[in-house]
MARGU-887052 format. One record per residue: z, x, y of N, C-alpha, C in turn. Coordinates in Angstrom, 3 decimals. Each point is the difference from the previous one (the first is absolute). Layout:
BEGIN
{{Z, X, Y}, {Z, X, Y}, {Z, X, Y}};
...
% end
This chain:
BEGIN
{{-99.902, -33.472, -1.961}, {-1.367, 0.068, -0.483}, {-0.953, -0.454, 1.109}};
{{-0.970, 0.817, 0.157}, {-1.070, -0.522, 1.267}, {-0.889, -0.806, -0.901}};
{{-0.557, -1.224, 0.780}, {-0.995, -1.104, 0.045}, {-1.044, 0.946, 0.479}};
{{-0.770, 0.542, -0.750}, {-1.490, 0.795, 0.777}, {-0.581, -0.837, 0.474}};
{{-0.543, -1.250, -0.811}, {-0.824, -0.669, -0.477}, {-0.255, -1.561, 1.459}};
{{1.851, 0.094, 0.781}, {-0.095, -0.939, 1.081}, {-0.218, 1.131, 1.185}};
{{0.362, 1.139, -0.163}, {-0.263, 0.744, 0.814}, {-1.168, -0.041, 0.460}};
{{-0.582, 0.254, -0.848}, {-2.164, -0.027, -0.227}, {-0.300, -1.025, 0.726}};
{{0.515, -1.278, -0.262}, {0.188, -1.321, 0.327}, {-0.413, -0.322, 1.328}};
{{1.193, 1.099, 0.549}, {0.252, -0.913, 1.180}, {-1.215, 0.968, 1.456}};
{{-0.025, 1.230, -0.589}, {-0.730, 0.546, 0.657}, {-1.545, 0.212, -0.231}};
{{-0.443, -0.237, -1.101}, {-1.204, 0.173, -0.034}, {-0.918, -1.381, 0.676}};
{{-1.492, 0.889, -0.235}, {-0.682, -0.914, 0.951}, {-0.526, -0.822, -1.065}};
{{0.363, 0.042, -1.839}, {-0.706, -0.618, -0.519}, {0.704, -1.555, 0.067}};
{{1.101, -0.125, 0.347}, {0.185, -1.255, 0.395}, {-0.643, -1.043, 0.826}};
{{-0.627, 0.966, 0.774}, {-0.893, -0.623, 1.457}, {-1.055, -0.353, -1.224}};
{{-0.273, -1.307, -0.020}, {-1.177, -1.317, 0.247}, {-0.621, -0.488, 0.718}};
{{-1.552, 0.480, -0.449}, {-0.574, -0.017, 1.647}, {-1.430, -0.804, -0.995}};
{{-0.370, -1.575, 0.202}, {-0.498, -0.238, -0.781}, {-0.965, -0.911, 0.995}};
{{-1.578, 0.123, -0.664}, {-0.949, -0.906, 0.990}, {-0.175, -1.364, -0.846}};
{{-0.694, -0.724, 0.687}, {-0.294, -1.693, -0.630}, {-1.523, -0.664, 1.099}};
{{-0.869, 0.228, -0.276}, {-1.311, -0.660, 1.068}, {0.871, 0.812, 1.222}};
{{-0.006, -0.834, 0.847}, {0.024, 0.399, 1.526}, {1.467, 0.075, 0.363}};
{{1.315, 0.379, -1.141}, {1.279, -0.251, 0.145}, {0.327, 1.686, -0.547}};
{{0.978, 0.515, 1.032}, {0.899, 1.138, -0.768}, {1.213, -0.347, -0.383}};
{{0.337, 0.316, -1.196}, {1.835, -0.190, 0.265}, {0.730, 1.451, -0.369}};
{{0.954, 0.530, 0.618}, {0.778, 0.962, -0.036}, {1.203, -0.212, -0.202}};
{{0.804, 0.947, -1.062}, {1.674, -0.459, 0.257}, {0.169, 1.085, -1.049}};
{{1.556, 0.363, 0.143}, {1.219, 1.202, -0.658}, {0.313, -1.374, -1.372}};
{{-0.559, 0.497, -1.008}, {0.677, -1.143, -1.453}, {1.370, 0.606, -0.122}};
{{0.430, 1.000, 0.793}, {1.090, 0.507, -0.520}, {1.169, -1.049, 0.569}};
{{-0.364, -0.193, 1.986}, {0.403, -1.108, 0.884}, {0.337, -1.042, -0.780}};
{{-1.605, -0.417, -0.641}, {0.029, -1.219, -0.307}, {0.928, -0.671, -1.287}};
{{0.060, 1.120, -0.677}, {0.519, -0.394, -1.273}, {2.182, -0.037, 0.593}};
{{0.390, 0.257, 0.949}, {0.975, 0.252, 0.081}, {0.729, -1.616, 0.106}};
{{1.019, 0.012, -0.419}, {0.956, -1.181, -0.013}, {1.330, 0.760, 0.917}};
{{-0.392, -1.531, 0.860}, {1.669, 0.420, 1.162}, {0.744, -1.371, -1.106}};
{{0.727, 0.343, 0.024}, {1.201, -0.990, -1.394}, {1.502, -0.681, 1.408}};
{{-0.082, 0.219, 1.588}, {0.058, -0.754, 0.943}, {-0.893, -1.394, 0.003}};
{{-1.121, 0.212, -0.167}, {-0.595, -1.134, 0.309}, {-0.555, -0.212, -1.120}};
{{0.277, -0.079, -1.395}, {-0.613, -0.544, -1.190}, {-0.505, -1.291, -0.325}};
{{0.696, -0.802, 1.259}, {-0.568, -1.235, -0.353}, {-1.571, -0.258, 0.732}};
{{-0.215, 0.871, 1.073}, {-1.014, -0.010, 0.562}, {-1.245, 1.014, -0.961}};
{{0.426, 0.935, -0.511}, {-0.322, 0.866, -0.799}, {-0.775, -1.137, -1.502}};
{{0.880, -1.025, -0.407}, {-0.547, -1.327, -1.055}, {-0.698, -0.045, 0.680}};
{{-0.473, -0.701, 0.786}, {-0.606, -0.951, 1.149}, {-1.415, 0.672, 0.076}};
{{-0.168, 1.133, 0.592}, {-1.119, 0.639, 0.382}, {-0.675, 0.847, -1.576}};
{{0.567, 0.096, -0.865}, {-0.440, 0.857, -1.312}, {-1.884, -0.713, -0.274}};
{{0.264, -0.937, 0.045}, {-0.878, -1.311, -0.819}, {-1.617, -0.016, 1.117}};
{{0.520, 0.298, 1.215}, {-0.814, 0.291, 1.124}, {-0.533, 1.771, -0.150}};
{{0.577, 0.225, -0.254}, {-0.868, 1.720, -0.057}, {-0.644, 0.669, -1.194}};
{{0.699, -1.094, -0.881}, {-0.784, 0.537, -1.762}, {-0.753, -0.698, -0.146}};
{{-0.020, -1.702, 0.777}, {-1.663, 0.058, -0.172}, {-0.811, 0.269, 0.829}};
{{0.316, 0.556, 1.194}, {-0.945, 1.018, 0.752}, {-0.734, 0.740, -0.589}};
{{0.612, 0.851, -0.904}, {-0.086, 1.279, -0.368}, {-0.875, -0.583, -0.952}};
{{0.250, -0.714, -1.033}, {-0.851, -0.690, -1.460}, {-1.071, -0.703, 0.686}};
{{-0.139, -0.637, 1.257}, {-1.356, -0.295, 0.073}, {-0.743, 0.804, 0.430}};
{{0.236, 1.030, 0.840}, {-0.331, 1.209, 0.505}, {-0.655, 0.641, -1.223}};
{{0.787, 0.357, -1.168}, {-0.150, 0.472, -1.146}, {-1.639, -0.182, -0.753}};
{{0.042, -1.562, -0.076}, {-1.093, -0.724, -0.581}, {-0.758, 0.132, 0.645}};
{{-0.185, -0.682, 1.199}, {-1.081, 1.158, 1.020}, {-0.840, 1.367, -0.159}};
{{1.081, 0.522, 0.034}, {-0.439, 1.272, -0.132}, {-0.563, 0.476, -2.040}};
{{0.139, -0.823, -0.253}, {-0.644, 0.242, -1.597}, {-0.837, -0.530, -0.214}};
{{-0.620, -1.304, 1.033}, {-1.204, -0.542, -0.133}, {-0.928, 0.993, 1.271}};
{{0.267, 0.791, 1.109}, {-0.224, 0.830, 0.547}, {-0.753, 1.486, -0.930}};
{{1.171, 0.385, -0.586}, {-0.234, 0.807, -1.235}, {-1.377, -0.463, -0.883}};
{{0.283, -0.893, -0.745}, {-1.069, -0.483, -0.933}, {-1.356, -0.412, 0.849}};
{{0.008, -0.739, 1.313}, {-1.333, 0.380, 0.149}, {-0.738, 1.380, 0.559}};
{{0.941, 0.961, 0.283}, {-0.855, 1.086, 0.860}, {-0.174, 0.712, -1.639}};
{{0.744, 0.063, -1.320}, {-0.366, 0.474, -1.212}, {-1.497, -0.877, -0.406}};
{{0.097, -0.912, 0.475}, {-1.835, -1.173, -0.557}, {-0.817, 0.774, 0.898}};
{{0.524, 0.272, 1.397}, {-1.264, 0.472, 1.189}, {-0.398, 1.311, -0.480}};
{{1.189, 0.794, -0.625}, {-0.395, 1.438, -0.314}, {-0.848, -0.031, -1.559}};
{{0.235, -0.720, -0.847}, {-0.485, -0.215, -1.067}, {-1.517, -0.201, 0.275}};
{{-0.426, -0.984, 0.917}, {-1.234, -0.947, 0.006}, {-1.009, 1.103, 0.643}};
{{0.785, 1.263, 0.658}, {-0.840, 1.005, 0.925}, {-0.652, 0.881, -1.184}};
{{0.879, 0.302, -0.790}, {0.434, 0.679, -1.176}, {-1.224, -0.274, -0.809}};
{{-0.224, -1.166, -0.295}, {-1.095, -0.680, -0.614}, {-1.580, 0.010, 0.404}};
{{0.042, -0.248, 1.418}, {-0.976, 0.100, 0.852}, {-0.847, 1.147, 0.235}};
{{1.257, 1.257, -0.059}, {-0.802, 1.313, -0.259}, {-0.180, 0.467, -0.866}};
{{0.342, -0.436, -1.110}, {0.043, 0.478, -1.349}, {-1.612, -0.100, -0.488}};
{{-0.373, -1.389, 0.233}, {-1.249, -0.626, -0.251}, {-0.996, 0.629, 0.847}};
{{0.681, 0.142, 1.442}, {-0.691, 0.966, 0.961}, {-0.689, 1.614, -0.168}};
{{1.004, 0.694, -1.177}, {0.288, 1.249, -0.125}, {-0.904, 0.362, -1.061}};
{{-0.200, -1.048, -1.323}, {0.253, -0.366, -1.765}, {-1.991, -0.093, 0.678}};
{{-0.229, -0.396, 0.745}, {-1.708, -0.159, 0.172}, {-0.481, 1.710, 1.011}};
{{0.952, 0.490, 0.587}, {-0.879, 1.516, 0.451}, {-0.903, 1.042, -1.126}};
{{-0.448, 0.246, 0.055}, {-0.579, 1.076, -1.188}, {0.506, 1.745, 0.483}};
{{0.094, 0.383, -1.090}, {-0.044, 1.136, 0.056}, {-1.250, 0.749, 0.219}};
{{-0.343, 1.921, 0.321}, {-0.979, 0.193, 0.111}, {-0.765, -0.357, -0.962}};
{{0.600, 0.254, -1.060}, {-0.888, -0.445, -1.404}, {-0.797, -1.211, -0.288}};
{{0.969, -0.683, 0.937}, {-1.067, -1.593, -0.188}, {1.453, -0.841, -0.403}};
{{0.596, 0.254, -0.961}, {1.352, -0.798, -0.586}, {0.575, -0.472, 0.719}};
{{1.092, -0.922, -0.224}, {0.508, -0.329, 0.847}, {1.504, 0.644, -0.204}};
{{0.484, 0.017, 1.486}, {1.508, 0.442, -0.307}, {0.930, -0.417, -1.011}};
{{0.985, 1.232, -0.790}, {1.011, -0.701, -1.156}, {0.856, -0.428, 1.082}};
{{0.990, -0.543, -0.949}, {1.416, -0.906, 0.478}, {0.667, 1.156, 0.670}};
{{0.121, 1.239, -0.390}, {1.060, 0.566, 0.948}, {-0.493, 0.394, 1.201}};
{{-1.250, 0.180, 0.286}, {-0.861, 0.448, 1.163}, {0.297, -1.223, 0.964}};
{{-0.619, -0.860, -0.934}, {0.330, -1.592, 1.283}, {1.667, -0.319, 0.218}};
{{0.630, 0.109, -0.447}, {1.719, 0.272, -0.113}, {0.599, 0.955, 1.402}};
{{-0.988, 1.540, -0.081}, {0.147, 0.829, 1.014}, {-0.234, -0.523, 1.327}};
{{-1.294, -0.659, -0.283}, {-0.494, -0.504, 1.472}, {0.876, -1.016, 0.802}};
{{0.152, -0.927, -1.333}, {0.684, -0.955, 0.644}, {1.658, 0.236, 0.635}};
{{0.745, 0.952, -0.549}, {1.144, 0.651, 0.107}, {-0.477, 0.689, 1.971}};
{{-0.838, 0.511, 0.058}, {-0.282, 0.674, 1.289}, {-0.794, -1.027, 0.918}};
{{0.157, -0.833, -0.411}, {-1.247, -1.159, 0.882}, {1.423, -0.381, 1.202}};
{{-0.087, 0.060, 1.677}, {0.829, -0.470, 0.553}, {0.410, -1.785, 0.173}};
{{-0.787, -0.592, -0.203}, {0.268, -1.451, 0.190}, {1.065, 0.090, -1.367}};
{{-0.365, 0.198, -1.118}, {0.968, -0.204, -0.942}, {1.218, 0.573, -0.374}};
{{0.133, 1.458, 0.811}, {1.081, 0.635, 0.440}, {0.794, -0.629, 1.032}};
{{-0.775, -1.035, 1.008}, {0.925, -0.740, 0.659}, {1.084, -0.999, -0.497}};
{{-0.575, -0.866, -0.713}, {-0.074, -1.242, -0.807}, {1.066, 0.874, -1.528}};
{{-0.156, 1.129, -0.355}, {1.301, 0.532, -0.558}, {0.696, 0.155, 0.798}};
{{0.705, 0.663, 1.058}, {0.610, -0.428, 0.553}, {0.629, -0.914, 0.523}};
{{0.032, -0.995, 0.233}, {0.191, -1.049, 0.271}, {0.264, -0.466, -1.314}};
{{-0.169, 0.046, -0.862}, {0.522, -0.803, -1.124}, {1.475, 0.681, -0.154}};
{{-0.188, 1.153, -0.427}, {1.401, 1.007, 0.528}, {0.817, -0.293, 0.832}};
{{-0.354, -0.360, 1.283}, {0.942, -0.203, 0.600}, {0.901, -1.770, -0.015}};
{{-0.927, -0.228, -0.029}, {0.614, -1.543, -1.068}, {0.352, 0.146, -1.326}};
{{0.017, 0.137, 0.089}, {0.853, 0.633, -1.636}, {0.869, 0.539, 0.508}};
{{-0.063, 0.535, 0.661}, {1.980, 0.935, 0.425}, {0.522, -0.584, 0.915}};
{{-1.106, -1.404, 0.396}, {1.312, -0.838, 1.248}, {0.722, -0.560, -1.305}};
{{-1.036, -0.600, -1.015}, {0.589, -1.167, -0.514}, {1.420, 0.814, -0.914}};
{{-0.184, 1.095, -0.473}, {0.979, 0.137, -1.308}, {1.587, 0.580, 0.938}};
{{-0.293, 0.208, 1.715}, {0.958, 0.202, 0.829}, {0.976, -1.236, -0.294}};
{{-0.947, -0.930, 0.864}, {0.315, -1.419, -0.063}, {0.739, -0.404, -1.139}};
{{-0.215, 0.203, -1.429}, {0.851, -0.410, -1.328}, {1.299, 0.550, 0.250}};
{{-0.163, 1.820, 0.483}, {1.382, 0.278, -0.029}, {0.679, -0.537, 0.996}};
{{-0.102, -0.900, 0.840}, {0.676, -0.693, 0.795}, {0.364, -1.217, -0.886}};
{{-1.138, -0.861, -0.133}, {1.316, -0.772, -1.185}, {0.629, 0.114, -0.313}};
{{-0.699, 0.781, -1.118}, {1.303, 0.531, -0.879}, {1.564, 0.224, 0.433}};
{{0.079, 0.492, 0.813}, {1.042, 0.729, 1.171}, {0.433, -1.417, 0.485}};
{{-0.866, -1.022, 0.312}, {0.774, -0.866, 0.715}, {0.394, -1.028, -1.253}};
{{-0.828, -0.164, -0.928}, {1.069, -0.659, -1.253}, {1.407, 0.603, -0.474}};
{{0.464, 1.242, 0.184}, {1.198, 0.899, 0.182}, {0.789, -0.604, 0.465}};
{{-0.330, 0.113, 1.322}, {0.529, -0.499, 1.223}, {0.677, -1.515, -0.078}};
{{-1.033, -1.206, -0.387}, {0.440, -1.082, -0.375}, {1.612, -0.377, -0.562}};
{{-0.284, 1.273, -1.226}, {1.196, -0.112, -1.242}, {1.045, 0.765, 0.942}};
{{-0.424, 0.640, 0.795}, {1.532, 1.052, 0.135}, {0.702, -1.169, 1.187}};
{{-0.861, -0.861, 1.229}, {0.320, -0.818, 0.621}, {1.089, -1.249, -0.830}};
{{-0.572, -0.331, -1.215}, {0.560, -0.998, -1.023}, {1.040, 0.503, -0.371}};
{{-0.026, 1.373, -0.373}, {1.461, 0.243, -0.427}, {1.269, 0.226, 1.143}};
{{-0.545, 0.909, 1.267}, {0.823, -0.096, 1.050}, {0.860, -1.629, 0.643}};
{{-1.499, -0.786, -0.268}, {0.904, -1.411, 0.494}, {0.745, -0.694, -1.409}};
{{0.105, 0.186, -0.852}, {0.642, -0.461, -1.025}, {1.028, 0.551, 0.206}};
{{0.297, 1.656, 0.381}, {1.394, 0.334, 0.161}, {0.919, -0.111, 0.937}};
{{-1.063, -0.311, 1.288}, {1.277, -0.795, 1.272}, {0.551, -0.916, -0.442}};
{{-0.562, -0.940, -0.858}, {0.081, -1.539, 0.324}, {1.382, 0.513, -1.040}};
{{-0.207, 0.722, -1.203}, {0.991, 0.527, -0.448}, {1.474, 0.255, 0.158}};
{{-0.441, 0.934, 1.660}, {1.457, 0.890, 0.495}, {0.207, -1.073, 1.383}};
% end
């Protein structure tokens, strides 16, 4: 039976983690990372505790990253709304909600500032699936050294 699924694994680029932080990049293969050499398991204990909370503070970071560029995009959001909600139409009226909605949707500062929320948002929920992956990892380490000590 073929493993598609490590196949995918091992070659794709969605493994590649390529994640920013302020003035820090970090890059790495989770596929690499997640691997257990069961030669050196005791070093494998040793270092687990050091890279998952890398990754988990990294994590939190990046969700307080997230949540404020969602306040910066929100607060723009607001700014033109009030900005938009006072233009008049020829008529004299003032613009409805979906007119000021349009504008603000095409306004570039706030197309930036979506962006950027986006893209924090897809460091951070990267980042989870690395946990996640490395809480895996933890248990499969726990069970490998339970079974040397075993044999």
């Amino acid at each position: 039976m073929s493993k598609k699924l490590i196949q995918y694994a091992l070659k794709s680029n969605l493994m590649g983690v390529n994640i920013s932080y302020g003035k820090e990049d970090f890059s790495f293969n989770l596929n690499a990372e997640l691997a257990i050499d069961e030669n050196i398991i005791n070093r494998e204990v040793k270092e687990q505790p050091s890279s998952y909370a890398f990754l988990n503070m990294l994590y939190k970071k990046l969700i307080r990253a997230f949540k404020e560029a969602e306040k910066k995009m929100e607060r723009k959001h607001s700014q033109l709304f009030l900005k938009y909600k006072q233009e008049k139409e020829d008529s004299g009226r003032s613009l409805n909600n979906d007119s000021v909605k349009a504008k603000i949707n095409i306004d570039p500062v706030y197309n930036e500032l979506w962006n950027e929320f986006i893209e924090a948002e897809h460091q951070a929920m990267v980042l989870e699936v690395c946990v996640k992956a490395f809480e895996q990892r933890v248990n499969l380490i726990q069970t490998l050294s339970a079974n040397i000590r075993k044999g």
